[in-house]
One Martini backbone bead per residue (centre of mass of N, CA, C, O) as a GRO file, in nm:
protein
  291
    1UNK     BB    1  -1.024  -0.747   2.470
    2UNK     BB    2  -0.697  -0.922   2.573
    3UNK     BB    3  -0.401  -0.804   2.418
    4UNK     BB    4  -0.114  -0.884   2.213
    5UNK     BB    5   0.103  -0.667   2.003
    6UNK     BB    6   0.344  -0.772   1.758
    7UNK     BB    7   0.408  -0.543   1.515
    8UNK     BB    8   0.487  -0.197   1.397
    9UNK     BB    9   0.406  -0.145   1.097
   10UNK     BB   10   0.261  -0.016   0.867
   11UNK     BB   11   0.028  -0.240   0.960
   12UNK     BB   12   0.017  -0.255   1.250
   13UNK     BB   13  -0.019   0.020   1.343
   14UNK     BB   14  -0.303   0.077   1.256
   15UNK     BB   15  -0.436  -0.212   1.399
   16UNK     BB   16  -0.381  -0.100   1.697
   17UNK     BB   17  -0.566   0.073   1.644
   18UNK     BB   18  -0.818  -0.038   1.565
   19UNK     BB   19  -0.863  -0.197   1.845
   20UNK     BB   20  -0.863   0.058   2.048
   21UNK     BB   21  -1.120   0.207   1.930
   22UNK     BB   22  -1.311  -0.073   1.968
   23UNK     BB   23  -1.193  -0.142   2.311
   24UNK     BB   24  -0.934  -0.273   2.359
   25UNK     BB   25  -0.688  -0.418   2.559
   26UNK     BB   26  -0.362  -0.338   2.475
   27UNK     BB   27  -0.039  -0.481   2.419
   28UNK     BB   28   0.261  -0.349   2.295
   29UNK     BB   29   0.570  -0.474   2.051
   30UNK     BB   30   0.827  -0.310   1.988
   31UNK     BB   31   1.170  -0.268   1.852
   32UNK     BB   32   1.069   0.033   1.813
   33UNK     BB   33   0.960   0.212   2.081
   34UNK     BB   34   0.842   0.465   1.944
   35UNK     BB   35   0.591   0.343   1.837
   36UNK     BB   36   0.472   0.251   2.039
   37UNK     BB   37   0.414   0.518   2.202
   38UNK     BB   38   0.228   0.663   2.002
   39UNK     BB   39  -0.039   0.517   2.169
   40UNK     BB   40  -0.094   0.588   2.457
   41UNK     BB   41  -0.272   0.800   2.357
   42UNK     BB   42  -0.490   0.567   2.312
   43UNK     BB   43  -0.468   0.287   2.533
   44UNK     BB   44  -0.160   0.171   2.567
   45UNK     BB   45   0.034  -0.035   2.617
   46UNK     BB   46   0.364  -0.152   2.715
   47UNK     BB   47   0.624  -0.323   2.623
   48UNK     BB   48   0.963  -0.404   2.679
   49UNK     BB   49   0.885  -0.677   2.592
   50UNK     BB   50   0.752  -0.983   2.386
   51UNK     BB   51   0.687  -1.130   2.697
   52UNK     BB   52   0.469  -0.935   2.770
   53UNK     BB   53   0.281  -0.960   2.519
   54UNK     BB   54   0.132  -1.312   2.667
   55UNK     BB   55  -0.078  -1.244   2.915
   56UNK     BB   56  -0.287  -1.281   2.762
   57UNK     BB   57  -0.498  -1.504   2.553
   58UNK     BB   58  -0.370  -1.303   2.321
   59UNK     BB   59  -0.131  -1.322   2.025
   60UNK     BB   60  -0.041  -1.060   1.784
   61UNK     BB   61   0.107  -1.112   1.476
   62UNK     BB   62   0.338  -0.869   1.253
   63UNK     BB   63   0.533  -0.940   1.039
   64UNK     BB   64   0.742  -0.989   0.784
   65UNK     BB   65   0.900  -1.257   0.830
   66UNK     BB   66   1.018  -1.563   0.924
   67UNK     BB   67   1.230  -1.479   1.058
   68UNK     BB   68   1.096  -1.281   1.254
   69UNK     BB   69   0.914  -1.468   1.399
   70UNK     BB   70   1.103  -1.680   1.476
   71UNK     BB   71   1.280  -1.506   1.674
   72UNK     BB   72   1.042  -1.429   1.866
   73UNK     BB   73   0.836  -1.705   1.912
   74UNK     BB   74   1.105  -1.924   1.933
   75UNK     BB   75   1.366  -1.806   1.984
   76UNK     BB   76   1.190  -1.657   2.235
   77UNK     BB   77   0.987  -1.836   2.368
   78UNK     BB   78   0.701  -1.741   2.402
   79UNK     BB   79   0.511  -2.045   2.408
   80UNK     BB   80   0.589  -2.089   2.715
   81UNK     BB   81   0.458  -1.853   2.838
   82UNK     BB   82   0.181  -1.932   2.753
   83UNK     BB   83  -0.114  -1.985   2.865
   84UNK     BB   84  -0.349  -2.233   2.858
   85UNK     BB   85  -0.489  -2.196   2.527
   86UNK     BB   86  -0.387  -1.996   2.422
   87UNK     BB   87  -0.402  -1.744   2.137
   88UNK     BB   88  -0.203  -1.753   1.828
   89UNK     BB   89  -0.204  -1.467   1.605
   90UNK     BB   90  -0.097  -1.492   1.270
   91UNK     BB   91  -0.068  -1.201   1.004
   92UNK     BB   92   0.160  -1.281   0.821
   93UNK     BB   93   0.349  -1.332   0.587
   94UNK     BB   94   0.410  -1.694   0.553
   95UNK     BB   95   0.472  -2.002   0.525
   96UNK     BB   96   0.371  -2.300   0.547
   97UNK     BB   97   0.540  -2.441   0.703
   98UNK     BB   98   0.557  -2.230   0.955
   99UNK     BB   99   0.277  -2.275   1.000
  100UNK     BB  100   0.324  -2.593   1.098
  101UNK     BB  101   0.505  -2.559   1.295
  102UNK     BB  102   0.333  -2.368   1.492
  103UNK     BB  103   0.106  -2.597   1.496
  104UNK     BB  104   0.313  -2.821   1.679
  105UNK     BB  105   0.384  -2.617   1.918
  106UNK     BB  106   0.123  -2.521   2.041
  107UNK     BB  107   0.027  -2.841   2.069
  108UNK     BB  108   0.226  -2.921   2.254
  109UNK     BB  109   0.239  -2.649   2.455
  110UNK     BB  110  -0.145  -2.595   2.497
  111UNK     BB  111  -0.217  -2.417   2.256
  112UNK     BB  112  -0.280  -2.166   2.023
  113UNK     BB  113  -0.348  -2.159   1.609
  114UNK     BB  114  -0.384  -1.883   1.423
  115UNK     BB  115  -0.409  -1.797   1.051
  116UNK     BB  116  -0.472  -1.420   0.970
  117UNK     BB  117  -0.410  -1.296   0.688
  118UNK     BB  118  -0.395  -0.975   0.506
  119UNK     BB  119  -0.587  -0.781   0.253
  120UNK     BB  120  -0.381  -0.473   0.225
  121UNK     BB  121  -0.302  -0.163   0.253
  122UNK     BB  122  -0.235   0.085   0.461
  123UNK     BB  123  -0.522   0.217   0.389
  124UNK     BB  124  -0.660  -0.032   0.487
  125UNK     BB  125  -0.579  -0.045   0.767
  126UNK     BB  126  -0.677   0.248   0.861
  127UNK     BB  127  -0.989   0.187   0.732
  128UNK     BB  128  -1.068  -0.121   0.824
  129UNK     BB  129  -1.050  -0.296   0.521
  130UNK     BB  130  -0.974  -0.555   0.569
  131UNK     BB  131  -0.899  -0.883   0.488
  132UNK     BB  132  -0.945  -1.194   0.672
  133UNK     BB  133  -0.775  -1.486   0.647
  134UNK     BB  134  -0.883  -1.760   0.819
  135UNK     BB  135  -0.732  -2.055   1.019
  136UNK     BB  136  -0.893  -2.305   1.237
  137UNK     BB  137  -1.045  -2.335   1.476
  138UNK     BB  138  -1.368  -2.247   1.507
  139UNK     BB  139  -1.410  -2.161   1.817
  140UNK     BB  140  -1.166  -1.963   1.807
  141UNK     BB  141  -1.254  -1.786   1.570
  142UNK     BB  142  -1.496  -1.673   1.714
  143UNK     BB  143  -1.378  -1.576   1.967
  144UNK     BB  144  -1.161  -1.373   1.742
  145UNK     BB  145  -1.386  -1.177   1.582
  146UNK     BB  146  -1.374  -0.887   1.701
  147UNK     BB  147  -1.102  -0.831   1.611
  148UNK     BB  148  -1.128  -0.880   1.300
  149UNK     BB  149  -1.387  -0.648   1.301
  150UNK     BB  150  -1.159  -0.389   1.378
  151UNK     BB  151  -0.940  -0.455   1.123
  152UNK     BB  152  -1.194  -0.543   0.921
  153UNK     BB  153  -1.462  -0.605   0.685
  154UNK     BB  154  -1.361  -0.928   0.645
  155UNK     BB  155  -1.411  -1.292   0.688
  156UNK     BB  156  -1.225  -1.572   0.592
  157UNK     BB  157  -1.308  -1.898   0.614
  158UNK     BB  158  -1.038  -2.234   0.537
  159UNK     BB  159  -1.051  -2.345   0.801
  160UNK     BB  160  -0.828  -2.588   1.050
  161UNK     BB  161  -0.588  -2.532   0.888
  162UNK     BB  162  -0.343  -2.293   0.924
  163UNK     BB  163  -0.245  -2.295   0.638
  164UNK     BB  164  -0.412  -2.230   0.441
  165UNK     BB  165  -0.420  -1.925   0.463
  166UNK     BB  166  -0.129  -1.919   0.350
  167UNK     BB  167  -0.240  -2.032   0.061
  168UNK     BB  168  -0.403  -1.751   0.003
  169UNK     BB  169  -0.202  -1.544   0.046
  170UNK     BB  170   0.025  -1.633  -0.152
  171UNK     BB  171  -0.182  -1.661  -0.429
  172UNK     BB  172  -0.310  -1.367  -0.418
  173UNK     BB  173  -0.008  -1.226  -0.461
  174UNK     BB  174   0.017  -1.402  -0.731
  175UNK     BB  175  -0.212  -1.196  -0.870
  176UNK     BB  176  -0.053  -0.920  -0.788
  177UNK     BB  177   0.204  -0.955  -0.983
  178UNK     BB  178   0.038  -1.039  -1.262
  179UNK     BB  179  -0.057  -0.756  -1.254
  180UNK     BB  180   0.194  -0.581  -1.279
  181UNK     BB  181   0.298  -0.720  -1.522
  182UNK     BB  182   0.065  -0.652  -1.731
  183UNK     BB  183   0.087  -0.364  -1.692
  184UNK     BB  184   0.391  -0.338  -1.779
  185UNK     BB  185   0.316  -0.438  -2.074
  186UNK     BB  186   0.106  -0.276  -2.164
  187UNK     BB  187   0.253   0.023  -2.152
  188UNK     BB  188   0.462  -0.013  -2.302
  189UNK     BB  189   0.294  -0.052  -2.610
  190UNK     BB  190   0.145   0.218  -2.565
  191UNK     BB  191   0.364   0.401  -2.576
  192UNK     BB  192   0.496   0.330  -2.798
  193UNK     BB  193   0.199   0.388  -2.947
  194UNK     BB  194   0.114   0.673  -2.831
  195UNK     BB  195  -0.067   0.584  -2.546
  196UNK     BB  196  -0.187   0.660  -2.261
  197UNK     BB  197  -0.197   0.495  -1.967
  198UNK     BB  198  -0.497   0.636  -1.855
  199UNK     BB  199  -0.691   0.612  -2.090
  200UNK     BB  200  -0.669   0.312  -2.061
  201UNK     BB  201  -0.715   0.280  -1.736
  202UNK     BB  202  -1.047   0.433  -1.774
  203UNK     BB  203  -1.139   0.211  -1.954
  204UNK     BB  204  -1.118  -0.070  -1.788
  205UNK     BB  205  -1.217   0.043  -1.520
  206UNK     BB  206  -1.513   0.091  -1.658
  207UNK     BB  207  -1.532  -0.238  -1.742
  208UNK     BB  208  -1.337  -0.513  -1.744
  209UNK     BB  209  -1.167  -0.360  -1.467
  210UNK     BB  210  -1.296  -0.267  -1.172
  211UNK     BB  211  -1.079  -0.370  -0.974
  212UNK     BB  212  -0.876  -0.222  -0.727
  213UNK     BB  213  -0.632  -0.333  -0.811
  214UNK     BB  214  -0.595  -0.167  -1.100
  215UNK     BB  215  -0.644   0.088  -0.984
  216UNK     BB  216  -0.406   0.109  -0.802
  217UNK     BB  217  -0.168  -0.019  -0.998
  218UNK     BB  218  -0.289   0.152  -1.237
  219UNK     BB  219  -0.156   0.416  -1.119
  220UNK     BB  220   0.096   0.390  -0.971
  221UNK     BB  221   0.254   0.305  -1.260
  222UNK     BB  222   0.126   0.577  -1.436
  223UNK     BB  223   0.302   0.777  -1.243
  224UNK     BB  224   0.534   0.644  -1.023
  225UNK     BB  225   0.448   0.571  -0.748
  226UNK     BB  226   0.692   0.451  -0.525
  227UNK     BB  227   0.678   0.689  -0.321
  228UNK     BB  228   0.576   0.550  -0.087
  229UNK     BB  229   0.595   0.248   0.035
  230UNK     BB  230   0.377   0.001   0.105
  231UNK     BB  231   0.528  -0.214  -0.053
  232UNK     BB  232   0.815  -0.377  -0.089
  233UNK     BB  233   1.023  -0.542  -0.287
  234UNK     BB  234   1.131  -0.765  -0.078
  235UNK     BB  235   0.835  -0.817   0.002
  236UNK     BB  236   0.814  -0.937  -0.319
  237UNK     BB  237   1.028  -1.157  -0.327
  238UNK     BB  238   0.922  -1.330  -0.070
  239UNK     BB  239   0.659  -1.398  -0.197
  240UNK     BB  240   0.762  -1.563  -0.471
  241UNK     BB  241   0.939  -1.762  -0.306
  242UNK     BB  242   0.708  -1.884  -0.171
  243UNK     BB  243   0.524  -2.000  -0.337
  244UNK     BB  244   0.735  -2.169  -0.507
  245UNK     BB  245   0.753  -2.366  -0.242
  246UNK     BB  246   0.480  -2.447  -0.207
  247UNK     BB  247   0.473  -2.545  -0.547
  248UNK     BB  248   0.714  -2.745  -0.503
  249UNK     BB  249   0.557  -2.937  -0.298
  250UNK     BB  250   0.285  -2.965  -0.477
  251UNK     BB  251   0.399  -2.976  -0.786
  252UNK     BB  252   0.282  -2.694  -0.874
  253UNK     BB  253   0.327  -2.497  -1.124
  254UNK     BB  254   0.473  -2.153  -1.177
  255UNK     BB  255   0.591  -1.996  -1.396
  256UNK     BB  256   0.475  -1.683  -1.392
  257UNK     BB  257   0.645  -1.657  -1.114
  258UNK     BB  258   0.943  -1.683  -1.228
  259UNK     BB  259   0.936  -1.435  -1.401
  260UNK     BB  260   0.876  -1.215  -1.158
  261UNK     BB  261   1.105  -1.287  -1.000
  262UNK     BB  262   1.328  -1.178  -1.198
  263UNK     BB  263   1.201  -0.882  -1.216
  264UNK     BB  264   1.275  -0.814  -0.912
  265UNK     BB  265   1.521  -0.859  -0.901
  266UNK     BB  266   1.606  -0.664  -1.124
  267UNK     BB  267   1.493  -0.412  -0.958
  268UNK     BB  268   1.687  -0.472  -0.731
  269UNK     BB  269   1.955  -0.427  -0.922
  270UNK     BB  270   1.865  -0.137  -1.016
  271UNK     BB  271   1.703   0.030  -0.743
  272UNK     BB  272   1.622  -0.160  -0.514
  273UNK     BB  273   1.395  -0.258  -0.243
  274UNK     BB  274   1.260   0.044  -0.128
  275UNK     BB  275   1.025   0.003  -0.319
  276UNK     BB  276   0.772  -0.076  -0.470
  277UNK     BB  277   0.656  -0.321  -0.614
  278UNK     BB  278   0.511  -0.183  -0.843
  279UNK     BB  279   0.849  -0.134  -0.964
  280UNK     BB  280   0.861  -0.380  -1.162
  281UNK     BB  281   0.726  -0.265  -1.423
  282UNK     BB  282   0.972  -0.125  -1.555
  283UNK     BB  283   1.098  -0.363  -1.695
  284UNK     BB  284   0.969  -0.372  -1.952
  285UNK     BB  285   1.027  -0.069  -2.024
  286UNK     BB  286   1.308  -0.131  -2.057
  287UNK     BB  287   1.260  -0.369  -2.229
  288UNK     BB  288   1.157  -0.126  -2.492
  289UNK     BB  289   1.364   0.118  -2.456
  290UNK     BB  290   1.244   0.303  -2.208
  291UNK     BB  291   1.243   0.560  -1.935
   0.00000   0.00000   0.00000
């Protein structure tokens, strides 16, 4: 298939490389333009601006968050830009909000939406493992269904209102933040029991929690291995106060949404943004007075 693709950063720009793989014709547009050319020998195209990556049927945008998105896609004019039918999936994780908002303006404008963001760290993006979370017309996702088994190892759909996918992959973001906290509260009981977090760690997993997200974010935490961020805390703060947003417009409560929203900021207060999210999980252990 004909695409464009709008955003590389740690994870656009594997997923482009994963489409290009594939055999998909891509022509791609990032702000810095160095990421762009990366692709070139592999046999992408590169778009001078992100109304070039347009004239396909389909364009795919990957981008960090609401802002990023609404100044490309909508303050940039792009879906005058698109032919009749042409299909704009929006990957990036963004509010339910904008998400109904880009589902009425692309239907003003005789265009098509799908929303399908994806569950996965850049390691999971780079070997094509990401999990892909779409809703949307049933014939459009059908459509554009190789794109995503290019990028993904499975493909789940949640309906044909594009905002679903964005209510589940926001759910999904606030039980990965509620998994670092649990984390971090429990070494930190450890630590100061005397017992290693690492021998805890290989008990869980090897019985009650043997699921991925434990062992990922259980070896960050007990290692403290935040740099390099896969997920930055910056963007760990946008999701749980989308969720909060969420959460506020449905009526449903979700206390402990907020105690991690304070403990981001906390950790964002006191040691910067760009640390991986997983290492808000030290504000426990400082709040048990270890180092």
């Amino acid at each position: 298939m004909k695409a464009g693709f709008i955003g590389l950063g740690n994870m656009g720009l594997p997923m482009a490389r994963n489409l290009l793989k594939a055999g998909h014709e891509i022509t791609v547009y990032n702000r810095t333009r160095e990421r762009a050319e990366s692709l070139l020998a592999e046999g992408a195209a590169i778009a001078d601006q992100a109304s070039d990556a347009c004239a396909s049927d389909v364009m795919i945008t990957m981008l960090a968050d609401d802002r990023a998105l609404r100044a490309v896609v909508l303050d940039g004019q792009l879906i005058p830009r698109l032919s009749p039918g042409a299909v704009h999936i929006s990957m990036s994780t963004i509010s339910v909000e904008l998400a109904q908002e880009l589902t009425r303006t692309h239907a003003e404008a005789g265009s098509q939406f799908i929303s399908a963001p994806v569950f996965g760290r850049p390691e999971a993006a780079e070997a094509a493992k990401l999990a892909v979370v779409a809703a949307g017309p049933a014939r459009t996702i059908e459509k554009c269904q190789p794109l995503f088994d290019a990028m993904g190892q499975r493909t789940f759909v949640v309906g044909e209102e594009p905002s679903n996918a964005n209510t589940v992959k926001l759910t999904g973001n606030f039980l990965i933040l509620c998994v670092i906290e649990s984390l971090g509260e429990a070494y930190a009981l450890l630590r100061k029991s005397g017992v290693e977090p690492e021998r805890f760690l290989e008990i869980m997993t090897s019985t009650l929690f043997a699921a991925p997200v434990y062992k990922t974010y259980g070896n960050l935490i007990a290692k403290e291995q935040f740099l390099p961020a896969g997920f930055k805390l910056s963007l760990g703060l946008k999701d749980v106060t989308l969720v909060l947003a969420a959460a506020a417009d449905a009526r449903a409560p979700m206390p402990v949404a907020s105690l991690v929203r304070d403990h981001i900021l906390a950790a964002i207060a006191r040691n910067g943004e760009d640390l991986d999210w997983s290492s808000f999980s030290k504000i426990s252990a400082e709040n048990a007075g270890l180092k």
